[in-house]
FILUM-562304 format. One record per residue: x, y, z of N, C-alpha, C, O in turn. Coordinates in steps of 0.02 Angstrom, whole numbers, padded with zeros to 5 digits, always signed. Layout:
N
XYZXYZXYZXYZ
...
end
This chain:
223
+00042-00060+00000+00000+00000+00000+00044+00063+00000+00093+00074+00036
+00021+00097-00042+00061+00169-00053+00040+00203+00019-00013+00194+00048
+00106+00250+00044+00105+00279+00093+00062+00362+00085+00072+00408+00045
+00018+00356+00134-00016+00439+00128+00031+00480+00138+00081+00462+00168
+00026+00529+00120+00061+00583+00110+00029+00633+00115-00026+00627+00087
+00044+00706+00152+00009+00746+00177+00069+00804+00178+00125+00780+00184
+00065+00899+00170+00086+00935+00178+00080+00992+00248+00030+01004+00282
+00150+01020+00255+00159+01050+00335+00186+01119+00314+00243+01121+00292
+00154+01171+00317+00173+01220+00289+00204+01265+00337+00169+01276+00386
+00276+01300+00336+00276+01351+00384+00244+01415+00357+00276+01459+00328
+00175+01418+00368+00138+01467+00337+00169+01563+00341+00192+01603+00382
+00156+01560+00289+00180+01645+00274+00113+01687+00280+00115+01733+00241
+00072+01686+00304+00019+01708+00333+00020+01724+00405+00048+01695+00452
-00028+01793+00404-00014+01814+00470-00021+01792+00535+00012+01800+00586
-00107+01742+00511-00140+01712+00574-00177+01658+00524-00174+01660+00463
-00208+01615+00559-00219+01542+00516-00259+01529+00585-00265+01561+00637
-00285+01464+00560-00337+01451+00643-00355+01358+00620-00381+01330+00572
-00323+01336+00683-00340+01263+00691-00382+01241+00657-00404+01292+00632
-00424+01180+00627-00502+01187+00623-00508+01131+00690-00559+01139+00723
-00485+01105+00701-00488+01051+00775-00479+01087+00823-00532+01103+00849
-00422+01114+00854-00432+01141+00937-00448+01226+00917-00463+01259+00966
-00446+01266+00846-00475+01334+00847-00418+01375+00912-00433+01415+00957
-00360+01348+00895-00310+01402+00905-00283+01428+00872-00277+01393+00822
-00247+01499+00862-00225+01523+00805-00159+01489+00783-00128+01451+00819
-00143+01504+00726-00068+01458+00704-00034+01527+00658-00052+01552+00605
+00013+01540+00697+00033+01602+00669+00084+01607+00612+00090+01554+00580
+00120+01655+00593+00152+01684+00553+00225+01619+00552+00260+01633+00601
+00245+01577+00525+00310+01542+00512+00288+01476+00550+00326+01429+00539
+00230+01459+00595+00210+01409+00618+00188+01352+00577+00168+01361+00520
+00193+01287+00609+00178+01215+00567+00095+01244+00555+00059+01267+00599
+00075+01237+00480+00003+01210+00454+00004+01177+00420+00023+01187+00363
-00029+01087+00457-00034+01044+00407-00127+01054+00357-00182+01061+00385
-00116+01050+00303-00194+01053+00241-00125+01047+00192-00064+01043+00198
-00184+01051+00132-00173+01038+00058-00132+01092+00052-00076+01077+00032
-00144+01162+00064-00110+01226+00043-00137+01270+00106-00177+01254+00150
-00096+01341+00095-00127+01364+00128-00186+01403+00139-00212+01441+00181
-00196+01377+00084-00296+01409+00076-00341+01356+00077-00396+01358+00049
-00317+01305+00112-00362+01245+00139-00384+01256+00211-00367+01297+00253
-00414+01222+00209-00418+01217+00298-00374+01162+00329-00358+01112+00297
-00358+01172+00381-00318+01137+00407-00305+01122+00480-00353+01132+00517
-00244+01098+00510-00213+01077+00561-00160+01098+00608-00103+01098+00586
-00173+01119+00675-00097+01141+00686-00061+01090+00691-00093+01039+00683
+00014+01080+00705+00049+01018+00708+00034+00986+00776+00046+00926+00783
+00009+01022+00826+00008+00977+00892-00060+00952+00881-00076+00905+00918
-00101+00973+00839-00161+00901+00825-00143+00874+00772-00189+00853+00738
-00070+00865+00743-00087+00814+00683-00038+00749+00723-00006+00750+00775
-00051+00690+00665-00012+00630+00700+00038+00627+00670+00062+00575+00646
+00072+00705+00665+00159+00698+00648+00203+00715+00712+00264+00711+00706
+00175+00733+00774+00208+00760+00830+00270+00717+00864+00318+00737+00897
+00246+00638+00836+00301+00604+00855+00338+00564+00806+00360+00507+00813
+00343+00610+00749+00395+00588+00687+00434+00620+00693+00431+00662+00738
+00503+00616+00640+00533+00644+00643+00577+00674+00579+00596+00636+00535
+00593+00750+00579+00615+00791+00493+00670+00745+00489+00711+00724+00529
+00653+00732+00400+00739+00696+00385+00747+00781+00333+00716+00818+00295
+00812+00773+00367+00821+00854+00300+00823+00819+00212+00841+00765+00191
+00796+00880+00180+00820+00858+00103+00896+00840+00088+00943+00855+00125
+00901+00810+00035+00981+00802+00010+01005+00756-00031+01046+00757-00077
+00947+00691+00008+00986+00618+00009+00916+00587-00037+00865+00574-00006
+00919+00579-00107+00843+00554-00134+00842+00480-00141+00800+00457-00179
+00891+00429-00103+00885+00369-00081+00837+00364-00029+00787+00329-00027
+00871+00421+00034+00839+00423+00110+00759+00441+00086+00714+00401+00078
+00758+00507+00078+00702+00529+00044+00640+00446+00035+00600+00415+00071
+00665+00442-00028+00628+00375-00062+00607+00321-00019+00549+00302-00016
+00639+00303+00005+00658+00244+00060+00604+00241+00114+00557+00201+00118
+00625+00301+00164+00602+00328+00215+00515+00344+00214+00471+00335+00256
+00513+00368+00153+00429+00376+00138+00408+00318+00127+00356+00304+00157
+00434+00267+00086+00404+00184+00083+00403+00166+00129+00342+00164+00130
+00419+00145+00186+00417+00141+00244+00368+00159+00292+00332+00119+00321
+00369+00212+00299+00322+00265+00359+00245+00251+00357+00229+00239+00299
+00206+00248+00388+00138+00242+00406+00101+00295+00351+00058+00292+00307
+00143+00343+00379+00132+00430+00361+00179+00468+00322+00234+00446+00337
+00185+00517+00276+00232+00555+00275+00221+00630+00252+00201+00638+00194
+00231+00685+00291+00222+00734+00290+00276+00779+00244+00336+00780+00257
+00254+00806+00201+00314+00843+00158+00323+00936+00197+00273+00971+00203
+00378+00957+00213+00385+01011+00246+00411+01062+00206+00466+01063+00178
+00347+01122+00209+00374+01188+00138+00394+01248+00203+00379+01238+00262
+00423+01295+00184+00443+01348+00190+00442+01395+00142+00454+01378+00085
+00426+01463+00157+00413+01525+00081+00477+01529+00091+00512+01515+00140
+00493+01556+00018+00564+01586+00002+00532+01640-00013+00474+01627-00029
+00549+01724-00017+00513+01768-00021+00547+01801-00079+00530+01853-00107
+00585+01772-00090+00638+01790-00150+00624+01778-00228+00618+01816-00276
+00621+01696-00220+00589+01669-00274+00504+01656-00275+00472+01630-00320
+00482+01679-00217+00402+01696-00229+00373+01635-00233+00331+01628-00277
+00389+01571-00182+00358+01495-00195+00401+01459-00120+00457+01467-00096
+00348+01424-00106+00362+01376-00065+00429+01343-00071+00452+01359-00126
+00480+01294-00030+00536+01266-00044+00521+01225-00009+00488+01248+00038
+00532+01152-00008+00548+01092+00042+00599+01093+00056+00654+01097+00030
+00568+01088+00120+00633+01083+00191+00637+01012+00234+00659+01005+00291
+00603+00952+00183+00630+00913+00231+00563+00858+00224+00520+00883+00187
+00546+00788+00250+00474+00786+00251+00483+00751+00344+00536+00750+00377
+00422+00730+00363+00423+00723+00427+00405+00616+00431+00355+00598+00400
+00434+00576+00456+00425+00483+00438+00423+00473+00518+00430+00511+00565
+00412+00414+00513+00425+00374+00592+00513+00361+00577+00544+00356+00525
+00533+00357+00644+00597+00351+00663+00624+00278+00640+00685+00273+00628
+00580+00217+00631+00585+00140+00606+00620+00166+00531+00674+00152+00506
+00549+00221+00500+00575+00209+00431+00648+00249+00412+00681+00225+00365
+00665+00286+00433+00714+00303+00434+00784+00262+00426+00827+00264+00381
+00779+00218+00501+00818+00161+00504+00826+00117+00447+00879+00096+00422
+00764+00105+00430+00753+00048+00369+00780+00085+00282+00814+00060+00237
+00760+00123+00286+00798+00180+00252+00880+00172+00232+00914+00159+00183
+00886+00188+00293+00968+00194+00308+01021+00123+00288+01074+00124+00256
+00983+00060+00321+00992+00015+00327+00993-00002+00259+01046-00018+00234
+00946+00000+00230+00965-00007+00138+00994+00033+00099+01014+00016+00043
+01003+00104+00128+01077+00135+00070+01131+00114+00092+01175+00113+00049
+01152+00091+00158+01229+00075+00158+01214+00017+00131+01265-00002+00102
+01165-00027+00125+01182-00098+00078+01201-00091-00006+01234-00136-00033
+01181-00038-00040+01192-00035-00116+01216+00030-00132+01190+00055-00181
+01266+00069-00097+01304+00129-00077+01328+00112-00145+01286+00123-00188
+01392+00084-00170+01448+00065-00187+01396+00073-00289+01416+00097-00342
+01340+00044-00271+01315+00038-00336+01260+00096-00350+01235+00090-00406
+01240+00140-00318+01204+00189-00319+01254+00236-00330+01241+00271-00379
+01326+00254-00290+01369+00299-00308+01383+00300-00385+01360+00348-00417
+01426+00245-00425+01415+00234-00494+01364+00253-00541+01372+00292-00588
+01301+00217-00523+01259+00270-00564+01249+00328-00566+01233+00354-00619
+01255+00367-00509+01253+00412-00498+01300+00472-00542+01278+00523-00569
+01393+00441-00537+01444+00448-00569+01410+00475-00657+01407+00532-00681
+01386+00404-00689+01383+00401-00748+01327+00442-00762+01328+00467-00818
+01291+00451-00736+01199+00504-00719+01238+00577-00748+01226+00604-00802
+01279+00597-00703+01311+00647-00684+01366+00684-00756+01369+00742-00775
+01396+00634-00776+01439+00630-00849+01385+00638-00896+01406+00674-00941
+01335+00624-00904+01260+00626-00948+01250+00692-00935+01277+00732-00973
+01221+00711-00894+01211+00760-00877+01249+00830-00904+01222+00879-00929
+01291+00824-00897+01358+00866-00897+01355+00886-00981+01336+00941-01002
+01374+00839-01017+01378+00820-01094+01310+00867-01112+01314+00924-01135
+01250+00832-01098+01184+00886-01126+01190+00950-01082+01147+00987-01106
+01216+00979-01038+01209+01036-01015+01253+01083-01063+01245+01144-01069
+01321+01028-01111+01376+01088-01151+01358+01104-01215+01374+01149-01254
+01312+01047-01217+01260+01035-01284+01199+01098-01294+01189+01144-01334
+01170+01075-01242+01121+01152-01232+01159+01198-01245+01156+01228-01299
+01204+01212-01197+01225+01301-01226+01254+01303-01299+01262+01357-01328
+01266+01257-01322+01290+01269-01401+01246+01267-01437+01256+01284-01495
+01191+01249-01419+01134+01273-01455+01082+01303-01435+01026+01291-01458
+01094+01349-01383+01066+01412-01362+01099+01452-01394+01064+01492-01425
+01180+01462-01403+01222+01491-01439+01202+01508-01512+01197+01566-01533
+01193+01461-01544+01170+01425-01611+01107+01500-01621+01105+01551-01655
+01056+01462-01560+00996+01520-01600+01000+01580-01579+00970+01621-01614
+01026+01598-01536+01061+01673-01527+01106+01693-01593+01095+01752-01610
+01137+01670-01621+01156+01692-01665+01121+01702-01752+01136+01738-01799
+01056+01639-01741+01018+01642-01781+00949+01695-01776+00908+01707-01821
+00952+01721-01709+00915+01767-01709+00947+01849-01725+00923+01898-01755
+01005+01838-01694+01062+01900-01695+01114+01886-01751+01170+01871-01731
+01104+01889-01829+01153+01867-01871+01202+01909-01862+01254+01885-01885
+01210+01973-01832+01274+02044-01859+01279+02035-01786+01291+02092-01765
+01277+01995-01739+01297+01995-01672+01381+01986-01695+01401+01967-01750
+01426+02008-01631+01493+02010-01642+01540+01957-01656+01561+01954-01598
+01567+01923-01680+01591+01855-01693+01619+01829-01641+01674+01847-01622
+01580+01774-01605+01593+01721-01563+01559+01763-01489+01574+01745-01432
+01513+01821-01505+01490+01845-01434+01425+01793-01401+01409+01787-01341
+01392+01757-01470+01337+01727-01434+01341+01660-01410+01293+01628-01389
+01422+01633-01417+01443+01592-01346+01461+01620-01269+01464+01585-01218
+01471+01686-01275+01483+01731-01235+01422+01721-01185+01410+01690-01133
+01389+01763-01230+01312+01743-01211+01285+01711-01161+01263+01729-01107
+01294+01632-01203+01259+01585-01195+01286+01552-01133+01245+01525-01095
+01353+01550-01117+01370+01517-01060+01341+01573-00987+01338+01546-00932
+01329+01624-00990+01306+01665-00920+01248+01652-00937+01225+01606-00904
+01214+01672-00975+01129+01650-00966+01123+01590-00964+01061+01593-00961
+01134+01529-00963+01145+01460-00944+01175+01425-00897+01178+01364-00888
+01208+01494-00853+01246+01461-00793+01220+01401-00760+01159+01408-00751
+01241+01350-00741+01212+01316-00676+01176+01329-00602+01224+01327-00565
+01135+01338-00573+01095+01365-00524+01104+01439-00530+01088+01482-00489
+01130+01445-00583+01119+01548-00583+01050+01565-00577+01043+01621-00551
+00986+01532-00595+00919+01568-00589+00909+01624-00665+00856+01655-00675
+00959+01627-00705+00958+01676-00761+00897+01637-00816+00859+01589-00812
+00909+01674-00855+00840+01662-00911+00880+01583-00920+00866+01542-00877
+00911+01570-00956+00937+01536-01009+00919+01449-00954+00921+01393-00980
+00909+01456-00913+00887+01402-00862+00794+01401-00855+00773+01377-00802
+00751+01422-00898+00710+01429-00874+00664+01388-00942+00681+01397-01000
+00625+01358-00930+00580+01299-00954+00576+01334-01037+00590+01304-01089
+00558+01385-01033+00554+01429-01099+00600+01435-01143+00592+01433-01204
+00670+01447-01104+00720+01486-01150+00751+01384-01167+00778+01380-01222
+00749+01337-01140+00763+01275-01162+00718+01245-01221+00717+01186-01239
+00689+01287-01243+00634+01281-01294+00662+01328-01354+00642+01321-01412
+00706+01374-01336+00733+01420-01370+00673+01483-01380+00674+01521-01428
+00631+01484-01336+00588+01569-01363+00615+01610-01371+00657+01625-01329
+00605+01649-01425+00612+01693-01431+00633+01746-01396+00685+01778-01407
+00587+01758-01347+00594+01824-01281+00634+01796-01225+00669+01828-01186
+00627+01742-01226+00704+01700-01182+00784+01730-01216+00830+01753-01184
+00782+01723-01264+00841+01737-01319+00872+01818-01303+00929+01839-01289
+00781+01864-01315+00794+01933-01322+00816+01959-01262+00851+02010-01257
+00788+01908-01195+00799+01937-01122+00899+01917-01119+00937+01947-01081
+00917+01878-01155+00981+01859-01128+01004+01904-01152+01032+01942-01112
+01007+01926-01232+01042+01971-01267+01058+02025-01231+01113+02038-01206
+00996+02061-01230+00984+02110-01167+01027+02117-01125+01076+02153-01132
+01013+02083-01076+01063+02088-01004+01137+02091-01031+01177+02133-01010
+01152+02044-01078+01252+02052-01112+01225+02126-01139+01262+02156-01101
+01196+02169-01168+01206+02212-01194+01211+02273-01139+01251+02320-01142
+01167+02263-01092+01168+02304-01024+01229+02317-00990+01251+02372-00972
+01258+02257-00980+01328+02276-00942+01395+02272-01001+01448+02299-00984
+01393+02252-01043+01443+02249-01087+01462+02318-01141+01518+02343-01150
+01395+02341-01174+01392+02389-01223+01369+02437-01178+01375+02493-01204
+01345+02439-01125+01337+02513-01114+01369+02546-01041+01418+02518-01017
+01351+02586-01019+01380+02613-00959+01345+02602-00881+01353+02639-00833
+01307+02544-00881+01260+02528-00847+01293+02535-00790+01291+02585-00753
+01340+02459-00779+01364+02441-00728+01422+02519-00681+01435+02513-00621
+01443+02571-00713+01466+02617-00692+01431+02670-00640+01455+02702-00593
+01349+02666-00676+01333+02704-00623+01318+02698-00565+01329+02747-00530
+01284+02633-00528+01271+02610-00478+01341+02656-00417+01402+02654-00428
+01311+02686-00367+01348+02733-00309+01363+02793-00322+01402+02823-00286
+01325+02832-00396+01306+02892-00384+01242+02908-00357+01222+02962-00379
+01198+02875-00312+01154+02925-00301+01105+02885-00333+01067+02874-00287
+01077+02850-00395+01028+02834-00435+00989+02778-00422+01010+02728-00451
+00949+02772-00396+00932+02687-00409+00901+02625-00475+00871+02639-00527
+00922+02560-00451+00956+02524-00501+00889+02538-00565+00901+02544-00625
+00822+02540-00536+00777+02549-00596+00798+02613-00659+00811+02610-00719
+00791+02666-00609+00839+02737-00633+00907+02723-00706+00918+02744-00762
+00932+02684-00665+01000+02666-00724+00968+02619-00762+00993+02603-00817
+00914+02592-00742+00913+02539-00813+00875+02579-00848+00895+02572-00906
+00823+02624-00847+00799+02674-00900+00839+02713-00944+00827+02723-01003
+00907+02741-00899+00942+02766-00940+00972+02729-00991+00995+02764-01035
+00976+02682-00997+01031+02643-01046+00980+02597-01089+00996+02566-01140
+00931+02599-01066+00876+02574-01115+00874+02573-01206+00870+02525-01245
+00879+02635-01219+00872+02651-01275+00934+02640-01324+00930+02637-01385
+01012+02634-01275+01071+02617-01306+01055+02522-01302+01080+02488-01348
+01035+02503-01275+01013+02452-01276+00961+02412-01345+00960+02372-01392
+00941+02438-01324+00884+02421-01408+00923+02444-01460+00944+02402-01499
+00944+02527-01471+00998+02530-01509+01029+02454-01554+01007+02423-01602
+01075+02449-01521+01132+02397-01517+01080+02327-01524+01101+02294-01571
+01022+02295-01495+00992+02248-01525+00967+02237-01587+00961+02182-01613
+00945+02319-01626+00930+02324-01677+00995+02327-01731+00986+02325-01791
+01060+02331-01701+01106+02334-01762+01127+02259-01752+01124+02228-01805
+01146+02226-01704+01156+02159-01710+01088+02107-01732+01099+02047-01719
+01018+02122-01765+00976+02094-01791+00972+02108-01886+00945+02079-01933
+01033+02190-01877+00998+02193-01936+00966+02209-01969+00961+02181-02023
end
């Protein structure tokens, strides 16, 4: 039998309210429901009080640990940054854990390896992508500068950078994925952007100014 599974939110809401004991559950406090526009649970009435967080990291433990458990509670936290919930962890009985554990040190040696070769895969299509992010950057930008839209392509593609070139769209090659990368290389590279920041201006301020040298310069590298 598949294990239930249930969510524990440290709610980003100001006040929240039990629906069982109708105490309030405040601002960064456990709410277990679907979301937080469900109704829900504080954690001292749910039957996770005597489980225990395995932190994220390990997606053997993870896996394992939830097959196991009676229960398993998945634990979000807001990031206020990126504007979305993050898992922090989920909440199992202490057995499954063990049992867990007990079976990654048994196939360590052969999970590391795949892992190895996962990882070399990985790697290969990540140098692949940018050469052909490169590719249509340059097919969008033909009079772009010779060899700038590898330039390009490796910062807007960074690895956990969060930049366009990582984003479900621009791996599709859109268009406005393309135009947003161009952009930003044209912002700090062709113009005087990055200079003004600590006179006095703020950063919206400087990006208006350089706007128009910006498009400028997109329109002569299009052509």
């Amino acid at each position: 039998m598949a294990t239930t599974s249930q969510n524990i939110f440290l709610t980003k809401k100001e006040k929240l309210t039990c629906a069982n004991c109708k105490r309030p559950i405040r601002k960064g406090h456990p709410y277990v429901a679907e979301s937080e526009n469900h109704k829900g649970i504080c954690f001292y009435c749910s039957p996770f009080t005597n489980y225990t967080l395995l932190a994220p990291g390990n997606a053997a433990m993870t896996r394992r640990s939830k097959k196991h458990s009676t229960l398993c509670a998945v634990l979000w936290e807001w990031n206020a940054r990126r504007k979305r919930f993050q898992r922090k962890g989920q909440f199992v009985e202490d057995q499954a854990i063990e049992k867990a554990r007990f079976e990654c040190e048994q196939d360590q040696a052969i999970r590391a390896e795949k892992n190895r070769k996962a990882a070399i895969i990985r790697e290969q299509k990540d140098k692949e992508y940018i050469v052909l992010f490169a590719y249509a950057i340059r097919h969008r930008y033909p009079f772009c500068p010779e060899k700038r839209e590898f330039e390009i392509a490796l910062h807007a593609c960074e690895k956990y950078s969060g930049r366009v070139g990582r984003t479900a769209d621009a791996k599709e090659f859109d268009a406005k994925m393309i135009d947003l990368a161009v952009e930003a290389h044209i912002r700090h590279i062709e113009t005087d952007y990055d200079n003004q920041f600590g006179k006095g201006k703020r950063k919206k301020e400087i990006r208006s100014d350089v706007k128009s040298d910006i498009v400028r310069v997109m329109r002569q590298w299009k052509g």
